[in-house]
N, C-alpha and C positions, 0 to 999 in steps of 0.2 A: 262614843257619845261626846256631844261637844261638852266643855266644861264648862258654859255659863249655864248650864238644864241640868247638871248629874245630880247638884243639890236641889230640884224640882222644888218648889211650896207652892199651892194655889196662893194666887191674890187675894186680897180681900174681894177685887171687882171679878174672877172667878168663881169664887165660890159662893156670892151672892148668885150669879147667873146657874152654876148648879142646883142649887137651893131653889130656885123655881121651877128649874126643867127636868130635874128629877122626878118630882113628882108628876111630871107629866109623862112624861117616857116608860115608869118603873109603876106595878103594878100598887094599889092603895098601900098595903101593907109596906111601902115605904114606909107612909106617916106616920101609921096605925101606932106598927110595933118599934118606931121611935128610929128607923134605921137609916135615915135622912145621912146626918155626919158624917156616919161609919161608910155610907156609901163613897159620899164624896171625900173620905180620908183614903179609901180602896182606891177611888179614881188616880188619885196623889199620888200615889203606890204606883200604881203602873204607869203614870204619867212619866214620872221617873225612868223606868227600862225603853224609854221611848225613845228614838233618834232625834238629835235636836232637831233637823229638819223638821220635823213630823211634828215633836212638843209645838214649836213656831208657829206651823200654819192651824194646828189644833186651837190653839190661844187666839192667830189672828181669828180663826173661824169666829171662834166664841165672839170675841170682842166687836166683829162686825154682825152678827147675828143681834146682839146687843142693843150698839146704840143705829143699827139703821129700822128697825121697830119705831122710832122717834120720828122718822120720816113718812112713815105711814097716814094718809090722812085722817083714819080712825082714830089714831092713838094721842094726837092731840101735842105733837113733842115727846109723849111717853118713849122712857126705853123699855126695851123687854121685862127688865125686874121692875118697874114702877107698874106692869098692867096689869089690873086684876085678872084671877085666874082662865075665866073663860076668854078672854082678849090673850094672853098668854099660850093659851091652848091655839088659836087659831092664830098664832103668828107662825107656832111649829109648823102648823098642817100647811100653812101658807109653804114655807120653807122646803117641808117633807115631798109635795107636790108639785114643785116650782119646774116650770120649764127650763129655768137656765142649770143644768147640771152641776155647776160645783155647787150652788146652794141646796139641792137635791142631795148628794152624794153626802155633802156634810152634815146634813139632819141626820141621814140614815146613819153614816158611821158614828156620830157623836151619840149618837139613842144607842146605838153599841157598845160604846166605851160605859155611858152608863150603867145600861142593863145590866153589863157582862159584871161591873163592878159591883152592882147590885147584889147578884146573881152568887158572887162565888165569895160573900163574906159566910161565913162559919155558920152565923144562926140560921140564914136560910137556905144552905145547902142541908144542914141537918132539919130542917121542916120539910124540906122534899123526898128526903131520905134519899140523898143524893152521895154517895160513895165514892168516887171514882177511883180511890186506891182499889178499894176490894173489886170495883169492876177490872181496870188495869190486870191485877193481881191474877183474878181466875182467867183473863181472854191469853195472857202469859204463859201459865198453869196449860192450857189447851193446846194453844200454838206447840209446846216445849213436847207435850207427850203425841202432838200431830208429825210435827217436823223431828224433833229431839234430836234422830240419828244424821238426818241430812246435818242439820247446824253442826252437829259434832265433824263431821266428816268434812265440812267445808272449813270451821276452824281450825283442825288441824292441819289442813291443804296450808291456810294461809299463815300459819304459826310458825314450817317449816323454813330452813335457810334457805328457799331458793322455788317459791310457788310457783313458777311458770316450770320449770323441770319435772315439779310431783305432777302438773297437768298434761307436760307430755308422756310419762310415764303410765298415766293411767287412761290414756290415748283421747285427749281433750283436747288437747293441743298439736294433735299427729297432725290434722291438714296443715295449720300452718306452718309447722315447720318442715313438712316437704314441700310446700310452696317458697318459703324464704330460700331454702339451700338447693332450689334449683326447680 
């Protein structure tokens, strides 16, 4: 990760831009149950484990997503955080729907990085009754008592000093090694 991104913070003028488009991306119950912040402190969060490359053009995304909304002749000069909400809404769909693909592609993935942040803070994984330890945990649990002995047996192949020998010994590796030695 480059070191000018490892210390990530939203801008002020990002997090304004979240602050709008969150709630357009992320179902009511952003507002509702007050989870605006947290959302965009989540986004923070993973903004961070993000390649600088990728932080870069994430941020340039935003910030032209931003002020070329100003260029539009509806909007009067407005940027995107200055339009009210339903002008707002139809800048995204503008954007979501746009013929030229990178403007397309970065609606979709940025509604991603939101959603996803949205999605996996604490209070509303537990309103969805949303687990995925305990799913992990049992699909684990299953595989172990499906496969169990394979895993063990192929473990121990590879634990041993010398795995390509245990493979010809237990005749895995017989063709090719009567094809190398002649």
């Amino acid at each position: 990760m480059s070191e000018e991104f490892k210390g990530y913070r939203h801008s002020l003028r990002t997090r304004q831009i979240l602050w709008v488009l969150a709630p357009i991306v992320c179902p009511p119950e952003i507002v509702e149950r007050d989870l605006l912040e947290p959302t965009i402190d989540h986004m923070e969060n993973f903004m961070r484990s993000l390649p600088g490359p990728i932080q870069g053009a994430t941020l340039l995304g935003l910030n032209a997503f931003e002020v070329t909304a100003a260029l539009h002749p509806a909007h009067g000069g407005r940027t995107f955080t200055q339009l009210d909400r339903a002008a707002a809404e139809r800048w995204f769909e503008l954007w979501w729907h746009s013929p030229l693909a990178l403007m397309r592609e970065f609606a979709k993935k940025t509604k991603g990085l939101v959603v996803m942040s949205y999605y996996e803070l604490p209070q509303v994984a537990a309103s969805m009754a949303y687990h995925p330890d305990r799913w992990i945990a049992a699909v684990a649990a299953r595989r172990l008592e499906r496969y169990g002995e394979e895993i063990r047996r192929k473990e121990a192949q590879v634990r041993q000093s010398d795995p390509l020998s245990a493979a010809l010994v237990e005749g895995t590796g017989r063709a090719v090694a009567e094809e190398v030695s002649g």
